[in-house]
Steps between C-alpha positions, in 0.01 A plus 500: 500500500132464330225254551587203241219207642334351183180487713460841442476774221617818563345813395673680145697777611816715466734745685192765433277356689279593798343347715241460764410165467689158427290262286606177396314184380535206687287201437516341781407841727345348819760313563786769449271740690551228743854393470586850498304610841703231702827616397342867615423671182175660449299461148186683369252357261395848357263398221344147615187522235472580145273802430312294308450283841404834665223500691456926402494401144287185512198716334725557188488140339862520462646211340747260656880640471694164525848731478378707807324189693871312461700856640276525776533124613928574473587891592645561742643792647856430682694744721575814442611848630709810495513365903660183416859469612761324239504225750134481489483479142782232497334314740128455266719448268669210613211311623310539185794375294530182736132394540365265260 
């Protein structure tokens, strides 16, 4: 079973990979991070500003990064850990698949 919503872009990866956080891009991310929390399934919006939006770098006239501006308006980071039951997983899996 694997996430298959065309809402959302998945992170490259293969059976090497390790990981400690989820990313995905979702373009409409306020309103999965809301759709998700009412069917119980907890989101994080790790990296919500560019660093060229960075208030610590504003002294460095860095110039607008419209790649980086777009991720940070879309990542976001999705369930996951070594914790997580089969059921568990089965379970994000299915609502993500389902919502529109």
């Amino acid at each position: 079973m694997e996430i298959r919503n065309q809402s959302i872009t998945l992170p490259n990866f293969d059976e090497n990979s390790v990981w400690h956080l989820f990313v995905a891009k979702i373009k409409d991310r306020n309103l999965w991070v809301t759709k998700l929390a009412d069917c119980g399934i907890q989101t994080v919006i790790h990296y919500p500003i560019s660093p060229s939006k960075q208030q610590a770098f504003s002294g460095l006239n860095i110039p607008p990064c419209p790649f980086a501006e777009k991720l940070a308006e879309e990542v976001l980071s999705l369930p996951i850990s070594p914790w997580m039951t089969e059921s568990m997983v089965n379970y994000v899996i299915d609502k993500i698949n389902i919502l529109k």
